[in-house]
Backbone as XML, in Angstrom:
<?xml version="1.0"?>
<chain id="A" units="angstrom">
  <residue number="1" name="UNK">
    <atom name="N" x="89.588" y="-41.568" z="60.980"/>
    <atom name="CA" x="89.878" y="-42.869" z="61.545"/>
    <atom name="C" x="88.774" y="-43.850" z="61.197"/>
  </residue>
  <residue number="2" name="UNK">
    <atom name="N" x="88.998" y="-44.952" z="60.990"/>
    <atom name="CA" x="88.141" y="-46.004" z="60.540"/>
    <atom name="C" x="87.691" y="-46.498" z="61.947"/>
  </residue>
  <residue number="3" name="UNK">
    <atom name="N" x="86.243" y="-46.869" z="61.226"/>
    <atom name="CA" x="85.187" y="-47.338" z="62.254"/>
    <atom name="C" x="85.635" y="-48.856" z="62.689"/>
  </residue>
  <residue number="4" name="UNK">
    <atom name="N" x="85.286" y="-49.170" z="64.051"/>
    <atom name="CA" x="85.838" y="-50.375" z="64.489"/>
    <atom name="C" x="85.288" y="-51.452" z="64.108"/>
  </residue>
  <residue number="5" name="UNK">
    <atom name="N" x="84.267" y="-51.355" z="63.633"/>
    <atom name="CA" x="83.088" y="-52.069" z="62.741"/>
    <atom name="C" x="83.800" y="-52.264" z="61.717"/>
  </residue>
  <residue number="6" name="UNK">
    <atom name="N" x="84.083" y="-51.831" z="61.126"/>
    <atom name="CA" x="84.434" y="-52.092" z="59.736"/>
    <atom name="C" x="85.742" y="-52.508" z="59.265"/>
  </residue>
  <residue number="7" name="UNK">
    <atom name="N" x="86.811" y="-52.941" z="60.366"/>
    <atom name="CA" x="87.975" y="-52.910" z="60.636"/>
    <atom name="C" x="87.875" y="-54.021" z="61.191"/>
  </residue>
  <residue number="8" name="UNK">
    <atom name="N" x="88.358" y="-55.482" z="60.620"/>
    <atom name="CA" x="88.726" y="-56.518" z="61.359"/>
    <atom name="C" x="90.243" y="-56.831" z="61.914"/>
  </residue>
  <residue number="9" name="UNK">
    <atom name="N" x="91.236" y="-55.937" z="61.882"/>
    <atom name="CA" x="92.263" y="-56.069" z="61.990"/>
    <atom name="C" x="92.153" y="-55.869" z="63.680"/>
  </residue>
  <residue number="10" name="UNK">
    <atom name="N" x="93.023" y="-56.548" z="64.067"/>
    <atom name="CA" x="93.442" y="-56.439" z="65.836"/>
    <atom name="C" x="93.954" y="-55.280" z="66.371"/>
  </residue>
  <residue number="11" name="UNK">
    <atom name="N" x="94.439" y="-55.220" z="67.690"/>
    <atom name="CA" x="94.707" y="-53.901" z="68.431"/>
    <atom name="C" x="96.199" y="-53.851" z="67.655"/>
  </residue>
  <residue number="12" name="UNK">
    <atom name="N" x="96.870" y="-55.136" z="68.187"/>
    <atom name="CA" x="98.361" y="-55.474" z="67.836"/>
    <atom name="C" x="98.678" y="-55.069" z="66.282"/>
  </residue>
  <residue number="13" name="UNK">
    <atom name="N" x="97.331" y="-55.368" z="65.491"/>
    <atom name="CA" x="98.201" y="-55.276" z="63.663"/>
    <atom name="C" x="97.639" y="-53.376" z="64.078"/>
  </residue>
  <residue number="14" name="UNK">
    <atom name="N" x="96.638" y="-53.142" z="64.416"/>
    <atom name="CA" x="96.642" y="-51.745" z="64.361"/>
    <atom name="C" x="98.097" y="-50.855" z="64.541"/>
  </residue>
  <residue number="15" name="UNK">
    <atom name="N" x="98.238" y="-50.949" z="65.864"/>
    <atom name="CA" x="98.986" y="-50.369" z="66.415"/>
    <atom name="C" x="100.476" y="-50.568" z="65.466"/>
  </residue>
  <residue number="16" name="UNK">
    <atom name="N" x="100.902" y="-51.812" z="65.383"/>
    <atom name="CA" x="101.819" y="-51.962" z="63.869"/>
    <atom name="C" x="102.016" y="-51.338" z="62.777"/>
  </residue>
  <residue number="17" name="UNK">
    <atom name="N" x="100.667" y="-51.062" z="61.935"/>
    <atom name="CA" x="100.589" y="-50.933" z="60.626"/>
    <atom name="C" x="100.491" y="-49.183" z="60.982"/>
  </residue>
  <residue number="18" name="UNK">
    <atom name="N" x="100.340" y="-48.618" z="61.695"/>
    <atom name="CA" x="100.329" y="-47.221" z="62.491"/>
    <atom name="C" x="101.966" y="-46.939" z="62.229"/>
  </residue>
  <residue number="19" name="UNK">
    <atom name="N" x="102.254" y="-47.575" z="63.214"/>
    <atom name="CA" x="103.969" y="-47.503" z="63.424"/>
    <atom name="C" x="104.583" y="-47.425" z="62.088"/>
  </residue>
  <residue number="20" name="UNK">
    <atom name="N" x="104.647" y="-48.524" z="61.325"/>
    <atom name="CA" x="105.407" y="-48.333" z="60.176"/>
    <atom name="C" x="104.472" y="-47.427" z="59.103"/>
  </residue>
  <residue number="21" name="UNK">
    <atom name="N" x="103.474" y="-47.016" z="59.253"/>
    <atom name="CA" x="103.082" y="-45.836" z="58.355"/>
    <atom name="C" x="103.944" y="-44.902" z="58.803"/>
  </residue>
  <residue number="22" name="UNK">
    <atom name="N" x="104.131" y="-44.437" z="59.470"/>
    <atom name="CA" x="105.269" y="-43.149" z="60.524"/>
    <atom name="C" x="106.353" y="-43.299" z="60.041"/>
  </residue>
  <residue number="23" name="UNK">
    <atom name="N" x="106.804" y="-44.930" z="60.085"/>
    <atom name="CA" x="108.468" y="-45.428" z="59.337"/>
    <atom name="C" x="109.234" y="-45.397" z="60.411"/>
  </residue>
  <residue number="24" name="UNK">
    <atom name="N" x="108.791" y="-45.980" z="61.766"/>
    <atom name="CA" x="109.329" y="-45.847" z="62.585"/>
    <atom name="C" x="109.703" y="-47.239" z="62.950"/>
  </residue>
  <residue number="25" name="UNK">
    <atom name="N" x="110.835" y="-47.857" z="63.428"/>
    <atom name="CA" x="111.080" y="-48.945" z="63.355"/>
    <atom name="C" x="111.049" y="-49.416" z="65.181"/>
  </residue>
  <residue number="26" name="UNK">
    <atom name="N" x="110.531" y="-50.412" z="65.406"/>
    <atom name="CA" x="110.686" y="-51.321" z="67.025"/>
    <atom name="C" x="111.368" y="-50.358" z="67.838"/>
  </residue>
  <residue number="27" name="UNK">
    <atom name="N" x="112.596" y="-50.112" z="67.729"/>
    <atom name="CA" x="113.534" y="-50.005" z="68.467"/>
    <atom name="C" x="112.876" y="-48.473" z="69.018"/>
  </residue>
  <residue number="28" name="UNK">
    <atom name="N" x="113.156" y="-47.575" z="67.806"/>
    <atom name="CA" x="113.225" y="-45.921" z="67.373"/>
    <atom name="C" x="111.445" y="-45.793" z="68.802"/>
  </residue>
  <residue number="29" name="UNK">
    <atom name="N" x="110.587" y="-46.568" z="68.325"/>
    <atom name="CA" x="109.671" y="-46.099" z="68.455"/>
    <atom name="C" x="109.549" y="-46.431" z="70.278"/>
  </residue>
  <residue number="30" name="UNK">
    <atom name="N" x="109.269" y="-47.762" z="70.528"/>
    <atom name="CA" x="110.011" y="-48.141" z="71.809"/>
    <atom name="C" x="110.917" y="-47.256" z="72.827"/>
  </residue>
  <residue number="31" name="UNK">
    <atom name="N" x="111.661" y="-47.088" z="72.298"/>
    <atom name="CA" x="112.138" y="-45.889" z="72.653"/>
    <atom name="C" x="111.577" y="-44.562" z="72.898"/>
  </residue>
  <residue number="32" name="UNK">
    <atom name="N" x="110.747" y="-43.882" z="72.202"/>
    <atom name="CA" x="109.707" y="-42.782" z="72.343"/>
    <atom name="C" x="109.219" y="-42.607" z="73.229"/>
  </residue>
  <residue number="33" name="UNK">
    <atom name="N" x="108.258" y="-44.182" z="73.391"/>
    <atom name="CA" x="107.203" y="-45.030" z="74.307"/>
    <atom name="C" x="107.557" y="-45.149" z="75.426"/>
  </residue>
  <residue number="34" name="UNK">
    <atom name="N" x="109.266" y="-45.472" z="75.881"/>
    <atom name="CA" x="110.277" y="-45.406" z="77.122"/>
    <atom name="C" x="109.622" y="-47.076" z="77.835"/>
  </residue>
  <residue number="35" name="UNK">
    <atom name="N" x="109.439" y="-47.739" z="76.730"/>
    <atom name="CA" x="109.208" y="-49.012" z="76.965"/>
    <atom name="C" x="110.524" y="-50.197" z="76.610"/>
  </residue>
  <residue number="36" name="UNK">
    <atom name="N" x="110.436" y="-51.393" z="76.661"/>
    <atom name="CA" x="111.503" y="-52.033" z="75.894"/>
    <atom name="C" x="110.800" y="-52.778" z="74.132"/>
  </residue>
  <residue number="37" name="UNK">
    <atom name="N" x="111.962" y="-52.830" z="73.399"/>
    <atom name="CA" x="111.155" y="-52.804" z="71.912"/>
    <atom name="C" x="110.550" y="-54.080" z="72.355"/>
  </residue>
  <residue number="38" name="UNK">
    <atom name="N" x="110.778" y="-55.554" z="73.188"/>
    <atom name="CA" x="110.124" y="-56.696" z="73.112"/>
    <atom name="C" x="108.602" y="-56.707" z="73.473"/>
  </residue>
  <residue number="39" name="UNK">
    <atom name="N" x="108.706" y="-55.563" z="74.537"/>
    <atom name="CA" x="107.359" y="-55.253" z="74.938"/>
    <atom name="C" x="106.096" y="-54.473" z="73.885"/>
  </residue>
  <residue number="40" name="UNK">
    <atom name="N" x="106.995" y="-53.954" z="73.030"/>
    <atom name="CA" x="106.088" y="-53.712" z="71.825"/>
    <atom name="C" x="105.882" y="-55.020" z="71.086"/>
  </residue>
  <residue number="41" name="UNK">
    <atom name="N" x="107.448" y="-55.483" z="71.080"/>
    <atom name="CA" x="106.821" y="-56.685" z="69.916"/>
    <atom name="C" x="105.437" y="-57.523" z="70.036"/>
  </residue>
  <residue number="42" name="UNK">
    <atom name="N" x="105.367" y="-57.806" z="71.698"/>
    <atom name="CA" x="104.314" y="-58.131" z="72.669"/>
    <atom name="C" x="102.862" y="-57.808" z="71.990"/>
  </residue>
  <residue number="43" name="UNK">
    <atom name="N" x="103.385" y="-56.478" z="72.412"/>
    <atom name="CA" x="101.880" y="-55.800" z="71.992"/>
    <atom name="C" x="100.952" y="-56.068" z="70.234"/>
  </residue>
  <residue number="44" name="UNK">
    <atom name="N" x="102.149" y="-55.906" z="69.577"/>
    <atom name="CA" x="101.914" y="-55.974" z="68.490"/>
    <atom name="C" x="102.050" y="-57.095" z="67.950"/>
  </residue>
  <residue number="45" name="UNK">
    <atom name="N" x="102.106" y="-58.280" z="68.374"/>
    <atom name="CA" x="101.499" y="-59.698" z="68.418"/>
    <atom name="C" x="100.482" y="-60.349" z="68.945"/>
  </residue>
  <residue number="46" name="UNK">
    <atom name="N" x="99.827" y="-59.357" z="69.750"/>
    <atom name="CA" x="98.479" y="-59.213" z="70.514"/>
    <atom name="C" x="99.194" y="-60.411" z="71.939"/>
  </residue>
  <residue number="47" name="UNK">
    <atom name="N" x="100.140" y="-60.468" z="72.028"/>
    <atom name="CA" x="100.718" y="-61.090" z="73.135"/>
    <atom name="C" x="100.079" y="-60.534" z="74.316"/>
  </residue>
  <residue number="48" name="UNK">
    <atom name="N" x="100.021" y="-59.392" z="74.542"/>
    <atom name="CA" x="100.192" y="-58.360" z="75.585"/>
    <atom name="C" x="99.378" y="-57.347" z="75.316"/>
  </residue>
  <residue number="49" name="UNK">
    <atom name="N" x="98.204" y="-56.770" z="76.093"/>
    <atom name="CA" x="97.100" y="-55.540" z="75.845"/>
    <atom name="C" x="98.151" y="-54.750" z="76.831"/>
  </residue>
  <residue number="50" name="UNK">
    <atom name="N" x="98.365" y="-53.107" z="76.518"/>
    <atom name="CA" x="99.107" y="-52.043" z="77.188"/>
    <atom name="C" x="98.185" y="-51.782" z="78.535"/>
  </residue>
  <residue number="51" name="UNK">
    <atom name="N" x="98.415" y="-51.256" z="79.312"/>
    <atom name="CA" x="97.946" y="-50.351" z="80.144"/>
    <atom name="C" x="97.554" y="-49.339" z="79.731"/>
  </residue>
  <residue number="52" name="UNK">
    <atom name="N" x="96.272" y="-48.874" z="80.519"/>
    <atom name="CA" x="95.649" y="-48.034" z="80.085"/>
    <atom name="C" x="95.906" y="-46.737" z="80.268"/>
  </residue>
  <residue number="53" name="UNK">
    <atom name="N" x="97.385" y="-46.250" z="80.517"/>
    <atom name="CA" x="98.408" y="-45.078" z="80.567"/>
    <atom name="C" x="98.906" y="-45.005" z="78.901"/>
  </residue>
  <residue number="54" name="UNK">
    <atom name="N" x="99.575" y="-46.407" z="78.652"/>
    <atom name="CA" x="100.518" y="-46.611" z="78.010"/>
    <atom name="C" x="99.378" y="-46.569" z="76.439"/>
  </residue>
  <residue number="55" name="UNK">
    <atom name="N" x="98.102" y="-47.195" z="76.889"/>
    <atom name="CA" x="96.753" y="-47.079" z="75.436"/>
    <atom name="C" x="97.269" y="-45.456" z="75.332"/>
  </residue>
  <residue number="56" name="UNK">
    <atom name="N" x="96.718" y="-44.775" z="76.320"/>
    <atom name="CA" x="96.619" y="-43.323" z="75.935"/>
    <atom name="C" x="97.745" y="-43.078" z="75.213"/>
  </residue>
  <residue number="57" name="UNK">
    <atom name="N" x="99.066" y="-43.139" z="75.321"/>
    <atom name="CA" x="100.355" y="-43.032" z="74.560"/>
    <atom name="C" x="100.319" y="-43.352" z="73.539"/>
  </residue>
  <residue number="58" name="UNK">
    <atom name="N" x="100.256" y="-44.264" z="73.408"/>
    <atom name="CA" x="100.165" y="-45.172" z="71.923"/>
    <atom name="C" x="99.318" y="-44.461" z="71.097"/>
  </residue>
  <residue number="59" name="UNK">
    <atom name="N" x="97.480" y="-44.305" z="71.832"/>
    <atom name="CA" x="96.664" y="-43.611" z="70.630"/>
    <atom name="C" x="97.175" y="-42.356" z="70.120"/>
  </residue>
  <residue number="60" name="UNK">
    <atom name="N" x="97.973" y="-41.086" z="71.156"/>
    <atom name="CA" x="98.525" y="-39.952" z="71.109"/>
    <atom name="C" x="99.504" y="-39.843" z="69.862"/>
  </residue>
  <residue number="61" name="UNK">
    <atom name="N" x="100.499" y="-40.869" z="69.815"/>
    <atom name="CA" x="101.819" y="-41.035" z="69.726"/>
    <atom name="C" x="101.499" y="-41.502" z="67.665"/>
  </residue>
  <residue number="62" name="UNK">
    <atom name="N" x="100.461" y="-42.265" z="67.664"/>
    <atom name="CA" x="100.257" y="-42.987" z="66.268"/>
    <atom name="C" x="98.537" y="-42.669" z="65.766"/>
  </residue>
  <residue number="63" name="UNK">
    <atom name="N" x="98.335" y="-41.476" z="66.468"/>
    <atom name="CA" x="97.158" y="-40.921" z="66.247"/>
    <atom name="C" x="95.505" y="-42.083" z="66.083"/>
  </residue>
  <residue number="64" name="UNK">
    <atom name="N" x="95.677" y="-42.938" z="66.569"/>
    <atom name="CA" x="94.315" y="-43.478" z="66.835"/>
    <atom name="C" x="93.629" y="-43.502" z="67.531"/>
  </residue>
  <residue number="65" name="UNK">
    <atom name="N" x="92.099" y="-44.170" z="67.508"/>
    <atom name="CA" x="91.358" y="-43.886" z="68.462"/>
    <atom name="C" x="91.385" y="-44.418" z="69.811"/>
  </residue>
  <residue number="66" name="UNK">
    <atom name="N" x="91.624" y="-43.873" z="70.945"/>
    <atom name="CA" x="91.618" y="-44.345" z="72.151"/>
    <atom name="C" x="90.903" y="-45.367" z="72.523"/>
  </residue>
  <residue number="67" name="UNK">
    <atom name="N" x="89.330" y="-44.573" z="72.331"/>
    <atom name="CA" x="88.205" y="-45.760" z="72.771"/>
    <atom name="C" x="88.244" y="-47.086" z="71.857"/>
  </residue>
  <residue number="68" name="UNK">
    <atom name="N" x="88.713" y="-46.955" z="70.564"/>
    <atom name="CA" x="88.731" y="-48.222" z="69.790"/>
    <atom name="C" x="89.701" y="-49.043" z="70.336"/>
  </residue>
  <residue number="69" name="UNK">
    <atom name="N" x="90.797" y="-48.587" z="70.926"/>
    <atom name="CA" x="91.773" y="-49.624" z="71.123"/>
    <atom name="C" x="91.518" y="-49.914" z="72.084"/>
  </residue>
  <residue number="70" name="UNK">
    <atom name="N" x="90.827" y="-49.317" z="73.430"/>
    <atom name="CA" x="90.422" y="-49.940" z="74.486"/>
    <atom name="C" x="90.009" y="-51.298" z="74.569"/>
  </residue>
  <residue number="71" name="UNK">
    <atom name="N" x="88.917" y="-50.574" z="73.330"/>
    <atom name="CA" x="87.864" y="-51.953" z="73.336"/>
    <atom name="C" x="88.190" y="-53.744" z="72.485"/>
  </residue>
  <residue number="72" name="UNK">
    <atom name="N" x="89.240" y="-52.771" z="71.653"/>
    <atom name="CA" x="89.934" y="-53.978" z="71.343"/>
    <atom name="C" x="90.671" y="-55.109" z="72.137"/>
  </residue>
  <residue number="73" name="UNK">
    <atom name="N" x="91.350" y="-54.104" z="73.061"/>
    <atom name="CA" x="91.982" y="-55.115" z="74.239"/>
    <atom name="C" x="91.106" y="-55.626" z="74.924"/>
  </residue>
  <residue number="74" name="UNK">
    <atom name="N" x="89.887" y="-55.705" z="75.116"/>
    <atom name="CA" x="88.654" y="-56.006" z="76.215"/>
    <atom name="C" x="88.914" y="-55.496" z="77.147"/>
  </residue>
  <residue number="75" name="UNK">
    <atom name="N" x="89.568" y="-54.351" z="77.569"/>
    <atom name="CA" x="89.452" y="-53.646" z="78.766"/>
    <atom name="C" x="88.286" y="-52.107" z="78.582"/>
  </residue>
  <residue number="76" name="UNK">
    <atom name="N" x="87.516" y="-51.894" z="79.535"/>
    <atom name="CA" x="86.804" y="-51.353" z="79.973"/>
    <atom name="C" x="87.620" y="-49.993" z="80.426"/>
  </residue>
  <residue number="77" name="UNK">
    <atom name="N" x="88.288" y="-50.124" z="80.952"/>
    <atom name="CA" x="89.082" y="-48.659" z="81.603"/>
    <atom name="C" x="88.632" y="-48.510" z="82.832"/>
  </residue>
  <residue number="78" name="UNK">
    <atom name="N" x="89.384" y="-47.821" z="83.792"/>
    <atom name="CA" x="89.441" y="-47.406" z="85.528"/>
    <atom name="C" x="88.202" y="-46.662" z="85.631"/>
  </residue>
  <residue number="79" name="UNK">
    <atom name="N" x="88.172" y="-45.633" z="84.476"/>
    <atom name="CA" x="86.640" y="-44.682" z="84.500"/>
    <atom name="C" x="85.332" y="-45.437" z="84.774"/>
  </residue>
  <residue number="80" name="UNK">
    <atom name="N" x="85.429" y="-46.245" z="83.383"/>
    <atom name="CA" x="84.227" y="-46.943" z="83.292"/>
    <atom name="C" x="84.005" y="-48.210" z="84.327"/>
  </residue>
  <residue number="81" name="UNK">
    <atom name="N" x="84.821" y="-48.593" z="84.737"/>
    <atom name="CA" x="84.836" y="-50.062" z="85.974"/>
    <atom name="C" x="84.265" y="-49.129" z="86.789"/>
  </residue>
  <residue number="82" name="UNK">
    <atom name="N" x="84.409" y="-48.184" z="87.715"/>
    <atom name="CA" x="84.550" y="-47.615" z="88.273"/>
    <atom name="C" x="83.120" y="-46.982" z="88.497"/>
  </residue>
  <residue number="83" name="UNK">
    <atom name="N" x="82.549" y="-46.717" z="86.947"/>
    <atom name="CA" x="81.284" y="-45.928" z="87.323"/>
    <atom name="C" x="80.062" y="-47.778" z="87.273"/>
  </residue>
  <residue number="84" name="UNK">
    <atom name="N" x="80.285" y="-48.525" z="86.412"/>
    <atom name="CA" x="79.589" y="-49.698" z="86.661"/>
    <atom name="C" x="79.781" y="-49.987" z="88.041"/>
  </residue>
  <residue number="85" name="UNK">
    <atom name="N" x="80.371" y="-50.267" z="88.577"/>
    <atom name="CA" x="80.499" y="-50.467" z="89.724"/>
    <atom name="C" x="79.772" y="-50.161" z="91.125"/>
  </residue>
  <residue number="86" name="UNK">
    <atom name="N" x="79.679" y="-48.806" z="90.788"/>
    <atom name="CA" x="78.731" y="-47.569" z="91.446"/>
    <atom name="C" x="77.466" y="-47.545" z="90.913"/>
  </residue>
  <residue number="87" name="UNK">
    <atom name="N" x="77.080" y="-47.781" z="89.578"/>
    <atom name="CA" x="75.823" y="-47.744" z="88.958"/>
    <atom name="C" x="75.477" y="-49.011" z="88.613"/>
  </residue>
  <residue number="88" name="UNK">
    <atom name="N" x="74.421" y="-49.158" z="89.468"/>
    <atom name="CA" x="73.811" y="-50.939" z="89.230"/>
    <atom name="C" x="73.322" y="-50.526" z="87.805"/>
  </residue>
  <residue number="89" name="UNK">
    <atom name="N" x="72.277" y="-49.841" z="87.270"/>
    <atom name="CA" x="71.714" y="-49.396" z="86.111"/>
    <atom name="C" x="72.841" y="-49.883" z="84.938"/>
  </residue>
  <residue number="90" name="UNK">
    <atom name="N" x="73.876" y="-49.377" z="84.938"/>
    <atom name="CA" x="74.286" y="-49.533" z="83.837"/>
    <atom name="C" x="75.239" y="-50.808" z="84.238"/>
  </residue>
  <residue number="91" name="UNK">
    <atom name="N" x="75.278" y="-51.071" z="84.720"/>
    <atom name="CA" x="75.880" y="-52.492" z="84.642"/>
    <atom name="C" x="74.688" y="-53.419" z="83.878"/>
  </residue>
  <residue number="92" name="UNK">
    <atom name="N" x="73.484" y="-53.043" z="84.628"/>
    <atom name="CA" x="72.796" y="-54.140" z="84.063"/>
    <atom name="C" x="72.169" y="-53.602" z="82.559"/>
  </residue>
  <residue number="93" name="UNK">
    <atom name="N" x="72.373" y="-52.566" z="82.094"/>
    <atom name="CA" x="72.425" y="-52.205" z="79.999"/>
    <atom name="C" x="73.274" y="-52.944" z="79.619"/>
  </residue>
  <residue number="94" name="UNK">
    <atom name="N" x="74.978" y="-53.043" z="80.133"/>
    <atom name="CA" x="75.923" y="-53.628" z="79.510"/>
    <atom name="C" x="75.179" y="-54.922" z="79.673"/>
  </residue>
  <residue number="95" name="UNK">
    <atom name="N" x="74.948" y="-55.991" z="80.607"/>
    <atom name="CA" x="73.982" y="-56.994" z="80.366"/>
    <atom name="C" x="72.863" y="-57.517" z="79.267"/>
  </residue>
  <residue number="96" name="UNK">
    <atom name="N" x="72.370" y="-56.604" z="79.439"/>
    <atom name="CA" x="71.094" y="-56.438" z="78.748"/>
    <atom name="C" x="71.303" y="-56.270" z="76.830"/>
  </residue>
  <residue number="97" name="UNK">
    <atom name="N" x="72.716" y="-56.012" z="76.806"/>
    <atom name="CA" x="73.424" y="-55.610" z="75.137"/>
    <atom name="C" x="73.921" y="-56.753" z="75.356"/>
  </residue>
  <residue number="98" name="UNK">
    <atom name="N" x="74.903" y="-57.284" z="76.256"/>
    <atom name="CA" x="75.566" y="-58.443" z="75.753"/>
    <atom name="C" x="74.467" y="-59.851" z="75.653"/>
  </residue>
  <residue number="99" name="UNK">
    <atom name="N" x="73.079" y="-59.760" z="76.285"/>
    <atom name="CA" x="72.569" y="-60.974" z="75.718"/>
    <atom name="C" x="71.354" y="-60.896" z="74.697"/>
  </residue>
  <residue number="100" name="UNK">
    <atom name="N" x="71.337" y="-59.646" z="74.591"/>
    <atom name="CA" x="70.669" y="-59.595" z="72.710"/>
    <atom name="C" x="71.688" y="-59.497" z="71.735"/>
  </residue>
  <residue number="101" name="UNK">
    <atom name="N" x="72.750" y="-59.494" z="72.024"/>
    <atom name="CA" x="74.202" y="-59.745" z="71.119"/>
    <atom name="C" x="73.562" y="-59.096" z="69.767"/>
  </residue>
  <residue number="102" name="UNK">
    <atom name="N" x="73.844" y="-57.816" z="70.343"/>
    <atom name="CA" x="73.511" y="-56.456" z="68.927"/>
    <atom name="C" x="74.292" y="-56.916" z="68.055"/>
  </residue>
  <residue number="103" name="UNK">
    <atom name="N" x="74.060" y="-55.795" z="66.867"/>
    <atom name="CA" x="74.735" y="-56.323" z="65.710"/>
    <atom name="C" x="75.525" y="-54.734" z="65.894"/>
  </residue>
  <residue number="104" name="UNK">
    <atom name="N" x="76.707" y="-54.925" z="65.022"/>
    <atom name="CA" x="77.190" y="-53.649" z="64.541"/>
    <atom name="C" x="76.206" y="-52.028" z="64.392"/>
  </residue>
  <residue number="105" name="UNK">
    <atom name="N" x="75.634" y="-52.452" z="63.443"/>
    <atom name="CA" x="74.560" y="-51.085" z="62.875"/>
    <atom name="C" x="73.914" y="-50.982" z="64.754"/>
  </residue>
  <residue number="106" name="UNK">
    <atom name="N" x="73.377" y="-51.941" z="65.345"/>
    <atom name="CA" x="72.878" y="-51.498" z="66.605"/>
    <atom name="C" x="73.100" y="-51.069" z="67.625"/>
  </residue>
  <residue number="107" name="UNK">
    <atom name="N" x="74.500" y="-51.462" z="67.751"/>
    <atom name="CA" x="75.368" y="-50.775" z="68.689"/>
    <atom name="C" x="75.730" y="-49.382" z="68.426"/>
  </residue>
  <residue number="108" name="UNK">
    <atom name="N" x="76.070" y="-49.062" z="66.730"/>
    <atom name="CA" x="76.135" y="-47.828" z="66.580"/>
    <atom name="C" x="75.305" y="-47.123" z="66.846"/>
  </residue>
  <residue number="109" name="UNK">
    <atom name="N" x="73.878" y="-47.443" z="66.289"/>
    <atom name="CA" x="73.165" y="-46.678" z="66.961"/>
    <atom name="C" x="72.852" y="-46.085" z="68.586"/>
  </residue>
  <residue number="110" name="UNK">
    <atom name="N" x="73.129" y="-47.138" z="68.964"/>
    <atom name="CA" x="72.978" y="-47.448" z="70.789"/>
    <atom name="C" x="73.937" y="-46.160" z="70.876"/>
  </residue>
  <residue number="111" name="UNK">
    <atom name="N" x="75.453" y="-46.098" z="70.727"/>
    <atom name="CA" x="76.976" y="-45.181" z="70.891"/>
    <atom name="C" x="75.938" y="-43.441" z="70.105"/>
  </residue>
  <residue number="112" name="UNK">
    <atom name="N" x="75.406" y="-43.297" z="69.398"/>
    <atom name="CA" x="74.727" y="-42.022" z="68.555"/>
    <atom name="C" x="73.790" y="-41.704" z="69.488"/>
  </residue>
  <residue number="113" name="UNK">
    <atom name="N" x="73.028" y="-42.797" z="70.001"/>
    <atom name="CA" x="71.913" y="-42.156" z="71.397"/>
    <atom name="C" x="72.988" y="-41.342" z="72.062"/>
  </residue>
  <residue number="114" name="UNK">
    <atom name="N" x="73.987" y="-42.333" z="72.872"/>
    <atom name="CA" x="74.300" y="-41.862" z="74.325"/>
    <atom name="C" x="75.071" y="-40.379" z="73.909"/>
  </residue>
  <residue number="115" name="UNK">
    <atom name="N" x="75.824" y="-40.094" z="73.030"/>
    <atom name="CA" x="76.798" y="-39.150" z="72.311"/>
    <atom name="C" x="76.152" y="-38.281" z="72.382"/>
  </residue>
  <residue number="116" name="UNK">
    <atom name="N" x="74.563" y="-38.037" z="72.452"/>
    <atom name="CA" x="73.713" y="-37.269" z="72.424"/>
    <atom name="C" x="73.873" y="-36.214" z="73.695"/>
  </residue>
  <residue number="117" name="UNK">
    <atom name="N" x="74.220" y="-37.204" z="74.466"/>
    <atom name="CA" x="73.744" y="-37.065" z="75.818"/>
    <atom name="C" x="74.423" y="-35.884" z="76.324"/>
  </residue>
</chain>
C-alpha cells in the first residue's frame, strides 16, 4: 500500500480508483457495503467522510489502509478521542506537532518512534 505521503489523491478518489480496480460498479458494490449507491457516490466525491464502522468496511472490502483513510477524512476515531481525552499528555504532543507543522519525513519518523513502542 502506498504511503500517505506520497499519495496526493483524496479519501473519495482512493476509495474509487480501489473500486473500479476490483471492476466493481456503484450499484454491485453499494450493495456489498448494504449502503445506498448515492451514498457512495457521496463518499467518493469527498461529499461525505464514512463512519468509522463503515471506514473499517471499506478498508476490508477494497483492501486499504485503515489508518490512512481515517486520517484522510480528519477523523481521529472513538479510540483515539477517547484516549486524548483521558490523557492530557498526549493531547498536548498532538499540539505541540500541529504548531511546528512537521514535514512529511518528520512525522514519519515521529509514527517509526511510537511503532516501536
Amino acid at each position: 500500500m502506498a504511503d500517505i505521503a506520497n499519495d496526493d489523491r483524496s479519501l473519495g478518489e482512493r476509495v474509487r480508483d480501489a473500486r473500479l480496480g476490483r471492476q466493481l460498479g456503484v450499484r454491485e458494490f453499494a450493495r456489498q457495503l448494504e449502503i445506498t449507491p448515492s451514498y457512495l457516490s457521496d463518499i467518493e466525491a469527498d461529499r461525505r467522510a464514512p463512519a468509522e464502522p463503515l471506514m473499517h468496511t471499506l478498508a476490508d472490502a477494497l483492501n486499504l489502509e485503515f489508518d490512512q483513510m481515517m486520517a484522510l477524512s480528519g477523523r481521529l476515531g472513538a479510540q483515539a478521542e477517547r484516549y486524548i481525552k483521558r490523557t492530557p499528555d498526549a493531547a498536548l504532543l498532538f499540539r505541540r506537532i500541529s504548531e511546528k507543522k512537521l514535514s512529511p519525513d518528520e512525522l514519519a519518523e515521529l509514527r517509526e518512534i511510537v511503532d516501536k513502542y
